[in-house]
C-alpha positions as CSV (number, residue, x, y, z in Angstrom):
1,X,159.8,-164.8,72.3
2,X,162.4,-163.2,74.6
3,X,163.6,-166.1,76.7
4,X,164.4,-168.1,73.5
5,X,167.1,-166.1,72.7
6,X,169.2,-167.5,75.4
7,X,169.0,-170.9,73.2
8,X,170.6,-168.6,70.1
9,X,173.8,-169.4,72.0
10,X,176.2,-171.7,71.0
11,X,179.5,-173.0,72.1
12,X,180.5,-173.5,69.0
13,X,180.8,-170.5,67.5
14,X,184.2,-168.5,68.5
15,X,182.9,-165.5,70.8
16,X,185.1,-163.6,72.8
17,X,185.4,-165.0,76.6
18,X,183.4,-162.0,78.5
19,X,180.5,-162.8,76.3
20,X,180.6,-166.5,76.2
21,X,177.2,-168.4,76.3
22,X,175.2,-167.9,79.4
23,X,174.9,-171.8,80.1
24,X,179.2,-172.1,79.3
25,X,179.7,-170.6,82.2
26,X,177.8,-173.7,84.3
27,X,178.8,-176.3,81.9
28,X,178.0,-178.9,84.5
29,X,174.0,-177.5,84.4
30,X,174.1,-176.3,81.0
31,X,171.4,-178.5,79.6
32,X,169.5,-177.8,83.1
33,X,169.3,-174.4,82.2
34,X,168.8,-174.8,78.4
35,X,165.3,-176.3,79.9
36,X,164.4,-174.0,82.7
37,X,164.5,-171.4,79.8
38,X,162.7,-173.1,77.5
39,X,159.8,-174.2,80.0
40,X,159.5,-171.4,81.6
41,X,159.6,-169.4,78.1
42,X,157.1,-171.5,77.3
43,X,154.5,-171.8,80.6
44,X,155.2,-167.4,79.5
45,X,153.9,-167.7,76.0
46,X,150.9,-169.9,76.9
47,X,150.1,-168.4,79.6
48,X,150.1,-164.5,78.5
49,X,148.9,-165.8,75.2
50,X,145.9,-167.7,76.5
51,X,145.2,-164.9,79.0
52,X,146.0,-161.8,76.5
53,X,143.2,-163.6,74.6
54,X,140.8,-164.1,77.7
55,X,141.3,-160.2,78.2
56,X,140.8,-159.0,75.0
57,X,137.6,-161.0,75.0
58,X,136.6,-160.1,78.4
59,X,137.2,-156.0,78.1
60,X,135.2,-156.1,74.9
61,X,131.9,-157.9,77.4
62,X,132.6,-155.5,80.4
63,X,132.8,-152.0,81.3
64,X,136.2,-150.0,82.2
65,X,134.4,-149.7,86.0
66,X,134.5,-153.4,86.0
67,X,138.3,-154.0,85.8
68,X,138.5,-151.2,87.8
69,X,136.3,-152.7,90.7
70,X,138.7,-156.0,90.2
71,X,142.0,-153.8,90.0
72,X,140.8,-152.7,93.8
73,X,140.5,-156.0,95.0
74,X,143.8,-157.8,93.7
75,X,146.1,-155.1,95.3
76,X,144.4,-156.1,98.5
77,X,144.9,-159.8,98.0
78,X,148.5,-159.6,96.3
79,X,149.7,-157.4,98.7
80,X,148.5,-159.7,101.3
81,X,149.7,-162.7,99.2
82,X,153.2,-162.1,100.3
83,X,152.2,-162.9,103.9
84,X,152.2,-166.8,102.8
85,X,155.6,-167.0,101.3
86,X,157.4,-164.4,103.9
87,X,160.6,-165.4,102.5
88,X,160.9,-169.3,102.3
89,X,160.4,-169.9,99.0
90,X,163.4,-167.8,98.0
91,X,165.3,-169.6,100.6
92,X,164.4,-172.8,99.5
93,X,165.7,-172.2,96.2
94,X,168.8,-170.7,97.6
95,X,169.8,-173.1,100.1
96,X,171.8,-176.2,99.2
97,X,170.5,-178.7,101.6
98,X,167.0,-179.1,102.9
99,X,165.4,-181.2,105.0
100,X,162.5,-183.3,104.6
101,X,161.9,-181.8,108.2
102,X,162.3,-178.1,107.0
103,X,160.0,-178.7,103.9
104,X,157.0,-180.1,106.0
105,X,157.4,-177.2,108.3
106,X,157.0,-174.6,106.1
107,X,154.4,-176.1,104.7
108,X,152.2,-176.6,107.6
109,X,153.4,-173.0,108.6
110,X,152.0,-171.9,105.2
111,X,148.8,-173.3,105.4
112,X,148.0,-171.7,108.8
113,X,148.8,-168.1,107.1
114,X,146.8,-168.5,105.0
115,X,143.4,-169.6,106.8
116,X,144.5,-166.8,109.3
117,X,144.4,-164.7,106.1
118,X,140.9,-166.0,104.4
119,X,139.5,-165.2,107.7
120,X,141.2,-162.0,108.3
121,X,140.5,-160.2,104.6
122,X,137.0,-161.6,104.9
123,X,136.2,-159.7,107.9
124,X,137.7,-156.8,106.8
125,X,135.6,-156.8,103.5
126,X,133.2,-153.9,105.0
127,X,136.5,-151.9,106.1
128,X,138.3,-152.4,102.6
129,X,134.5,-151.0,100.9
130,X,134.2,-148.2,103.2
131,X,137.8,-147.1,101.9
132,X,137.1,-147.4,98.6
133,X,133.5,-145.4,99.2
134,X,132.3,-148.9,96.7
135,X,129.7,-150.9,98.7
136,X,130.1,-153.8,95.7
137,X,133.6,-154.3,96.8
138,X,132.4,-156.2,100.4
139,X,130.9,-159.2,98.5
140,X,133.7,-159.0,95.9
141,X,136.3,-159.0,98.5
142,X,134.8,-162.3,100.8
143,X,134.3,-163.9,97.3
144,X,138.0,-163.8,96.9
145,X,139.6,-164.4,100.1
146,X,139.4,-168.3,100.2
147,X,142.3,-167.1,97.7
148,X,144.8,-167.5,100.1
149,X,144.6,-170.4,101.9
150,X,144.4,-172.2,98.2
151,X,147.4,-170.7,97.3
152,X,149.2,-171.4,100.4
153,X,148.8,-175.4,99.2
154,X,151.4,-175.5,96.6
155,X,154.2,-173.3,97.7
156,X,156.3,-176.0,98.3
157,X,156.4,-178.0,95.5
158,X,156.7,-174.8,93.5
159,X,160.0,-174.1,94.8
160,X,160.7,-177.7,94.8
161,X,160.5,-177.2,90.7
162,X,162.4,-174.4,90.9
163,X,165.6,-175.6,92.8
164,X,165.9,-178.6,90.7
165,X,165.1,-175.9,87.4
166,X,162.2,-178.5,86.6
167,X,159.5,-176.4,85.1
168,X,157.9,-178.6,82.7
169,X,155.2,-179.8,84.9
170,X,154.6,-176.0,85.9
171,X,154.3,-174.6,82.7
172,X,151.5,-177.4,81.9
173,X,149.9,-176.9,85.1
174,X,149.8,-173.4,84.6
175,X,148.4,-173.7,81.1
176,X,145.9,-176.2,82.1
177,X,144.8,-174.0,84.9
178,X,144.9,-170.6,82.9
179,X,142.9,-172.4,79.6
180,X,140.1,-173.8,82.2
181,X,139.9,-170.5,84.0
182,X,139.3,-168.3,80.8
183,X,136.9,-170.7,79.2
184,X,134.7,-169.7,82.5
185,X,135.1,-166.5,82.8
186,X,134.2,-166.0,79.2
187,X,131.4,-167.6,79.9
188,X,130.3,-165.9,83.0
189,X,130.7,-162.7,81.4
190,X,128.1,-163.5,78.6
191,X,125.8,-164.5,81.0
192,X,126.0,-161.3,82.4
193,X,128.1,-161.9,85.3
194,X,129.8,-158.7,85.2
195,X,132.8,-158.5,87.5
196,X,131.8,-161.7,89.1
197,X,133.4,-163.7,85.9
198,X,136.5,-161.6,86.8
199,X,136.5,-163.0,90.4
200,X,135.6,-166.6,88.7
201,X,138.2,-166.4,86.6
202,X,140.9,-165.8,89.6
203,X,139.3,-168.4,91.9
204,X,139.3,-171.2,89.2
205,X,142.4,-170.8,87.9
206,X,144.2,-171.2,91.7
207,X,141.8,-174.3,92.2
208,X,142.6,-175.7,88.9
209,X,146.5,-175.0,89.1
210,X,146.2,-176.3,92.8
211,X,144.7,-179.4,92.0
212,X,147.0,-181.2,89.4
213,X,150.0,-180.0,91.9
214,X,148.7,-182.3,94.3
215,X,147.6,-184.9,91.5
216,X,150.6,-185.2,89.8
217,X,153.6,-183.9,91.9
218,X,155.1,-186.6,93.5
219,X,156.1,-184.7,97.0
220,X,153.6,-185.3,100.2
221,X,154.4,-183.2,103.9
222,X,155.5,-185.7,106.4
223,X,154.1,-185.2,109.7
224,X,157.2,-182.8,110.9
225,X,156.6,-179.6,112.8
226,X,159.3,-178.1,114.0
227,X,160.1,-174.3,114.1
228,X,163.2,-174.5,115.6
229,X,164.5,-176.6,112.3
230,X,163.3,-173.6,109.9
231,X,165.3,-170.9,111.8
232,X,168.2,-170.3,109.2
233,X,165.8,-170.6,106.5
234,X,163.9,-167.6,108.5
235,X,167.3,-166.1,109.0
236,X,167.8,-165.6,105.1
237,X,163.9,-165.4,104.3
238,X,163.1,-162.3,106.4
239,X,165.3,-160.3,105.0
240,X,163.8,-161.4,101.6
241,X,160.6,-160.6,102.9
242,X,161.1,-157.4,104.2
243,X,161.5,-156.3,100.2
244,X,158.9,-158.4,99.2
245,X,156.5,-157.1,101.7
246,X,157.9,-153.5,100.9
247,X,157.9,-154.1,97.3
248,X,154.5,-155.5,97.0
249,X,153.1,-152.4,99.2
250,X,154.5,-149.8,96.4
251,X,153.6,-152.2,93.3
252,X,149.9,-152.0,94.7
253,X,150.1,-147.5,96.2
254,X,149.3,-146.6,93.0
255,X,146.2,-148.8,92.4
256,X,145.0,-147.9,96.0
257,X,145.5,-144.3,95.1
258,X,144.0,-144.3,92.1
259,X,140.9,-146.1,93.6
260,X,140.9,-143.5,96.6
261,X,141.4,-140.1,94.9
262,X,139.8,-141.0,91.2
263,X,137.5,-143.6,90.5
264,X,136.9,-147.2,88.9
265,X,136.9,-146.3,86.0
266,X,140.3,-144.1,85.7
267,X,141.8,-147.3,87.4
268,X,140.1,-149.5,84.8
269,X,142.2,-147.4,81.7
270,X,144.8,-147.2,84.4
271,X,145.3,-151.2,84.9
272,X,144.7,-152.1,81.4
273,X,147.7,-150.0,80.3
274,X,149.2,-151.8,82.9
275,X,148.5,-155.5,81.9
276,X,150.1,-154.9,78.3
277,X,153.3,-152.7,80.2
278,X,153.9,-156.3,81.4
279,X,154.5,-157.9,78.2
280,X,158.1,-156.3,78.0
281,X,158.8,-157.8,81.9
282,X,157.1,-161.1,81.2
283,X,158.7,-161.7,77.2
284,X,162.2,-159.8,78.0
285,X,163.1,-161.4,81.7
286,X,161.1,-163.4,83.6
287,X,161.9,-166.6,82.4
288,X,165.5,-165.7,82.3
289,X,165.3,-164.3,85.8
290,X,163.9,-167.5,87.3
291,X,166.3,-169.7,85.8
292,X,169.3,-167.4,86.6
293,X,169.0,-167.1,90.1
294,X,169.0,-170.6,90.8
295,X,172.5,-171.3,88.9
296,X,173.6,-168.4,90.2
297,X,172.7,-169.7,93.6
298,X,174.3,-172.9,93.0
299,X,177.7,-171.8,92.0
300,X,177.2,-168.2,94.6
301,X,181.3,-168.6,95.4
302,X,182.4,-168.6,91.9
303,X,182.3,-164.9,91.5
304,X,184.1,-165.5,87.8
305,X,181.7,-167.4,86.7
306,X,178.5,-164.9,88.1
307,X,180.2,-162.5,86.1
308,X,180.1,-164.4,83.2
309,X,176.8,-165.4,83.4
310,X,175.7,-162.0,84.6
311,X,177.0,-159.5,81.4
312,X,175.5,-162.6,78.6
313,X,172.0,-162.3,80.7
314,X,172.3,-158.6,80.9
315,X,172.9,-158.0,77.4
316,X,170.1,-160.9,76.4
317,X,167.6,-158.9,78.4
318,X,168.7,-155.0,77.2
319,X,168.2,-156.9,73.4
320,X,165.0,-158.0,74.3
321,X,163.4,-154.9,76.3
322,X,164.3,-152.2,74.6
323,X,163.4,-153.5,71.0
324,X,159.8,-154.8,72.9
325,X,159.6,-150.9,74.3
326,X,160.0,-150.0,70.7
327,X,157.5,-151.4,69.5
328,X,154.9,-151.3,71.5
329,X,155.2,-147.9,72.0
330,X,155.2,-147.2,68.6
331,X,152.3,-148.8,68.4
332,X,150.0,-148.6,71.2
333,X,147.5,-146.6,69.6
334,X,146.7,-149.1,67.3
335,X,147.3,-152.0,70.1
336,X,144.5,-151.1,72.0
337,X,142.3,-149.6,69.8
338,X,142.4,-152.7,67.6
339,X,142.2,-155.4,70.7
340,X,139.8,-153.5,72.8
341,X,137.8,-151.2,70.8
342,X,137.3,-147.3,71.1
343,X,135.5,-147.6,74.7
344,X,139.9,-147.9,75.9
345,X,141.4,-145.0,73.9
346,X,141.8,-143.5,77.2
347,X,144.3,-146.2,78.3
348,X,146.7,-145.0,75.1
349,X,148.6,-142.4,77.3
350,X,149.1,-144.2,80.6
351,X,150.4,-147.1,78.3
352,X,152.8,-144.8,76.4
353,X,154.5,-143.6,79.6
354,X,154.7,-146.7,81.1
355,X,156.7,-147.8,78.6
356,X,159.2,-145.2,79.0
357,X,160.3,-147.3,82.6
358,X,159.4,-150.5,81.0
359,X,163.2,-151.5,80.3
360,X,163.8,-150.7,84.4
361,X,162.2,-154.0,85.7
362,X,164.1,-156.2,83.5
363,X,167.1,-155.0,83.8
364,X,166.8,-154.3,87.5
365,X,165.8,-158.0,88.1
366,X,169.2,-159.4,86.3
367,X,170.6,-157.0,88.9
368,X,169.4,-157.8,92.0
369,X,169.4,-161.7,91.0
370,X,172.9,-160.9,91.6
371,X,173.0,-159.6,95.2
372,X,170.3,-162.2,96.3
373,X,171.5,-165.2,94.8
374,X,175.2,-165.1,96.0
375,X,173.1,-165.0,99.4
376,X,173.8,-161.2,100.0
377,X,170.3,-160.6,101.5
378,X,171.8,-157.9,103.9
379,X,172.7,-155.6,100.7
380,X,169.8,-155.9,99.0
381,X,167.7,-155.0,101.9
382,X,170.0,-152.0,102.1
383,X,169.1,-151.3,98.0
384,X,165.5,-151.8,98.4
385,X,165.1,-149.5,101.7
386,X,167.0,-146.6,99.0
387,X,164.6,-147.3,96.2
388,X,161.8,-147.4,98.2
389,X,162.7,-144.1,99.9
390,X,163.1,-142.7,96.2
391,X,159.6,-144.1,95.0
392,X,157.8,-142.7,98.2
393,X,159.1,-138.9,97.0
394,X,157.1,-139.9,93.5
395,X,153.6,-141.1,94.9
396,X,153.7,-138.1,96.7
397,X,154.2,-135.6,94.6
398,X,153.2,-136.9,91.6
399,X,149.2,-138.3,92.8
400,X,149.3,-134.5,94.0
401,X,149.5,-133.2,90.3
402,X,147.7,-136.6,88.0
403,X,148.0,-139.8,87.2
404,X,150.3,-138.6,84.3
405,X,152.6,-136.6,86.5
406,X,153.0,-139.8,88.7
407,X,154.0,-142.0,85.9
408,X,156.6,-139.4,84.6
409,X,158.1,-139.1,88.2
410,X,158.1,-142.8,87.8
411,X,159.9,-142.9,84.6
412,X,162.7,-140.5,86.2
413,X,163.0,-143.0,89.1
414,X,163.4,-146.5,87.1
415,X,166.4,-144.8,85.6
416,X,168.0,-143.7,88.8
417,X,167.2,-147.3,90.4
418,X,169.1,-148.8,87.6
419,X,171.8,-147.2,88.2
420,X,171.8,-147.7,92.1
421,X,171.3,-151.3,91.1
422,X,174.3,-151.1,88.9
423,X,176.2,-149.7,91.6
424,X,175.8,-152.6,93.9
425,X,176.4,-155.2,91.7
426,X,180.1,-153.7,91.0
427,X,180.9,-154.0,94.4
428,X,179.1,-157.4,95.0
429,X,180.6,-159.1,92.2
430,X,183.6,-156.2,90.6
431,X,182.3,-155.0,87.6
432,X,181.9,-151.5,87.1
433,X,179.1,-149.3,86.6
434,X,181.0,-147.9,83.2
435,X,180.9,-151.2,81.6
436,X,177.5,-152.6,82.6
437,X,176.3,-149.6,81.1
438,X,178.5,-149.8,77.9
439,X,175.9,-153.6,78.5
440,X,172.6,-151.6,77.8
441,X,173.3,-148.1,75.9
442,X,173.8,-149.3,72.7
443,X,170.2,-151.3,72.5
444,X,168.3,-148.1,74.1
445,X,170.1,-146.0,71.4
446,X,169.2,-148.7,68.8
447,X,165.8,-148.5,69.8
448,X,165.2,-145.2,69.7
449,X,166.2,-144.6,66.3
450,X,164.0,-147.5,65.3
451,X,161.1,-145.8,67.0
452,X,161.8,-142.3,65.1
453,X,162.0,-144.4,62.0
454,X,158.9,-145.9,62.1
455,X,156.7,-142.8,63.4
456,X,158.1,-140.9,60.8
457,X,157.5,-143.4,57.8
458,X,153.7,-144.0,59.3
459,X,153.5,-139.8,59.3
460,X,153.9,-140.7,55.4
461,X,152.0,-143.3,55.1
462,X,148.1,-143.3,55.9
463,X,146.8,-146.6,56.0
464,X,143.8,-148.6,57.7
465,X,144.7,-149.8,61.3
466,X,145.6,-153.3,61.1
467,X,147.9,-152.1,58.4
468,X,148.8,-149.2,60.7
469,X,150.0,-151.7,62.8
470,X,151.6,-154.2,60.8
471,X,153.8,-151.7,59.0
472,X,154.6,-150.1,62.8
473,X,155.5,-153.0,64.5
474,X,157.6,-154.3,61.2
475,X,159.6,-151.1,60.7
476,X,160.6,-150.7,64.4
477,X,161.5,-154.8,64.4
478,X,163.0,-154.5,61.3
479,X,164.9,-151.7,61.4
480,X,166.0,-152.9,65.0
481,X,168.0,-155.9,63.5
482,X,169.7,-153.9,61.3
483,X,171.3,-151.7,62.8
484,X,172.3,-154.6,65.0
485,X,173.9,-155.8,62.4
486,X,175.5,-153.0,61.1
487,X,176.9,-152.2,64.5
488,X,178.1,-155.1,65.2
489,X,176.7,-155.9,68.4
490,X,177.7,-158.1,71.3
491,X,173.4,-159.6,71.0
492,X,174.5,-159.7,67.5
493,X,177.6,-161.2,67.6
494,X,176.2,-164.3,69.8
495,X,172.6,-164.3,67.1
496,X,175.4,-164.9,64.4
497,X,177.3,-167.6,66.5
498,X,173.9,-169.5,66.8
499,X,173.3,-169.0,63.3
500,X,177.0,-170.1,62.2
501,X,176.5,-173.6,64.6
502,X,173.2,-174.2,62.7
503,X,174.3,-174.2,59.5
504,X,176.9,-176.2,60.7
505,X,175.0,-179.2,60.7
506,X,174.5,-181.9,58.2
């Protein structure tokens, strides 16, 4: 739903220049990036649809402990994922003109990561279970590892897709891969696999996905190795990779603490509030933040025009997070009560305060799309070292008090990175921190009052649970467009110049 508001733009409609359609500002890749939205919208929907449903299924088979005992395992391997990209697929995309000499390299380069990794995270299986103090987690771990040097096969023609804004064939890929993988697991898990489906299910769907890449993409490696032709792609990539490798660490502490000091099955409740926390990243921006970074790497000189683009995305995505974070939070008692039966209630809390940071990542990756895709990777390894530093004072005091305590310190520090985000792009690009905010207040504030409205109608109103629900999640929604309306607002104003062009037509 959230990306396909970009396509209620028209340029039709008179809007005021600072909040002309995002695509205007590029007219030369305006259909381009009409269909990186919509395919990328799209590999979202069917992707976190089809897997939503796989999970719901799945955590009404197995136990709390068992997503737990997963939860352990994919921090090691996605932390350790970011060892095959180490930057080049970011400067791949960003760069104008690569070689078929660079491409190969990187490839080959890729490959050999990751059998050093397979090899390296299997032998370390006994080390990772010892930690943990979870003898299953050795088989679970050397089951998994052949994870990495599958992955490392498609990196390339991924971000081949990506600089050309081509993501039809990954969105079908994906779905393919994703549909395939669930069907198993499903089936694994009634046969009393236990976790094992959930390590089926992650294996399969990197074979499957891996597989039609190399079946139907047309791009083959040349036999070209040669490090010395990579070195400004390195140049650019490591300081890329320095935050990725930073960032991945810190998206994973809190699993590994979790795991350490609690146990499988707080990390179980823990993670599932987790998976539906993403809906608001994955529904409000990622799509949008894909697409945006490679026309804003295209036209990176233009600063006009990276405004432009930048205040219509940034008020797209405050639109779409905060009336998600409504809603949800509104109803996330019923949400997972209703999808994963009374054996999750414990999940309810940790979801509610995650969604009190949910709007940061959004927002925050409109922001520092900014910085990175005008090539700027000097500044944002200067942000990212300042957040970190922040987030470190968080895990360590919160973990000390409970999991709750951490997420509330969290909360406190999304806000505070937005605005040192906010505070970067005005001096990359001149826009100041007064009026990006006047960008994002009035949704929050909409929201809010949208929330109250609804709590305090359902306090009214006792009702079986689906209808619980249902009344929940259409008050907020409702009452969200509304005042929308009634405010006048700049998401508004460009919903009503789609509107005006459709009805336009004969």
């Amino acid at each position: 739903m959230g990306q396909r508001l970009v396509s209620l733009y028209r340029l039709t409609h008179p809007l005021k220049r600072d909040y002309l359609p995002v695509w205007r500002s590029f007219p030369n890749h305006s259909q381009m990036f009409l269909k990186g939205i919509y395919w990328d919208f799209l590999e979202k929907f069917l992707n976190q649809g089809i897997g939503l449903l796989v999970s719901v299924i799945l955590a009404r088979i197995l136990t709390p402990e068992d997503f737990g005992l997963i939860g352990m395992v994919m921090a090691i391997v996605s932390f350790a994922q970011v060892f095959i990209d180490m930057g080049f697929s970011t400067a791949l995309v960003q760069k104008q003109d690569i070689s078929e000499e660079q491409y190969a390299t990187v490839f080959y380069l890729n490959i050999g990561i990751g059998i050093f990794l397979t090899v390296l995270v299997f032998s370390l299986s006994g080390v990772i279970s010892a930690f943990y103090k979870e003898p299953i987690l050795s088989p679970l771990v050397k089951g998994i590892s052949p994870l990495f040097l599958i992955n490392s096969l498609t990196l390339i023609q991924t971000a081949k897709y990506l600089k050309e804004i081509n993501l039809k064939p990954l969105t079908i890929y994906r779905g393919v891969a994703v549909t395939i993988s669930g069907i198993v697991g499903i089936g694994m898990a009634y046969s009393n696999f236990g976790v094992w489906s959930l390590v089926g299910q992650v294996l399969l769907n990197a074979i499957a996905f891996t597989l039609l890449v190399w079946l139907l993409s047309p791009w083959r490696p040349m036999r070209y190795f040669n490090l010395a032709s990579i070195g400004a792609l390195w140049n650019y990539g490591s300081k890329i990779f320095l935050p990725s490798l930073i960032e991945n660490l810190f998206s994973r502490l809190d699993v590994f603490i979790i795991g350490k000091l609690f146990s499988a099955h707080s990390l179980g409740y823990y993670t599932r509030a987790q998976s539906l926390n993403n809906i608001v990243i994955q529904y409000s921006s990622a799509s949008l933040t894909r697409v945006f970074f490679s026309v804003v790497s295209k036209h990176q000189q233009d600063t006009g025009r990276v405004v432009e683009v930048y205040q219509n995305a940034l008020i797209a995505v405050s639109f779409l997070a905060f009336g998600l974070m409504g809603i949800l939070f509104v109803s996330a008692e019923n949400i997972i009560l209703l999808l994963f039966t009374e054996k999750w209630v414990a999940s309810i809390d940790y979801f509610r305060i995650m969604l009190l940071s949910a709007y940061a990542y959004p927002l925050s990756s409109i922001m520092v799309n900014v910085i990175s895709g005008r090539g700027n990777s000097s500044a944002f390894l200067r942000l990212d070292i300042l957040k970190k530093t922040l987030l470190l004072l968080v895990f360590i005091i919160g973990f000390q008090i409970s999991i709750k305590a951490f997420l509330y310190g969290f909360a406190l520090f999304s806000f505070l990175s937005v605005l040192l985000n906010m505070y970067f792009v005005s001096r990359e690009i001149q826009l100041s921190m007064m009026k990006q905010l006047g960008m994002v207040l009035p949704y929050l504030l909409v929201a809010i009052i949208s929330g109250v409205s609804a709590a305090l109608l359902q306090a009214y109103l006792p009702l079986p649970r689906v209808l619980q629900f249902l009344v929940e999640a259409g008050t907020v929604a409702i009452v969200y467009l509304l005042l929308n309306l009634l405010l006048n607002t700049k998401a508004f104003r460009l919903l009503k110049g789609k509107f005006m062009r459709s009805t336009d037509k004969p």
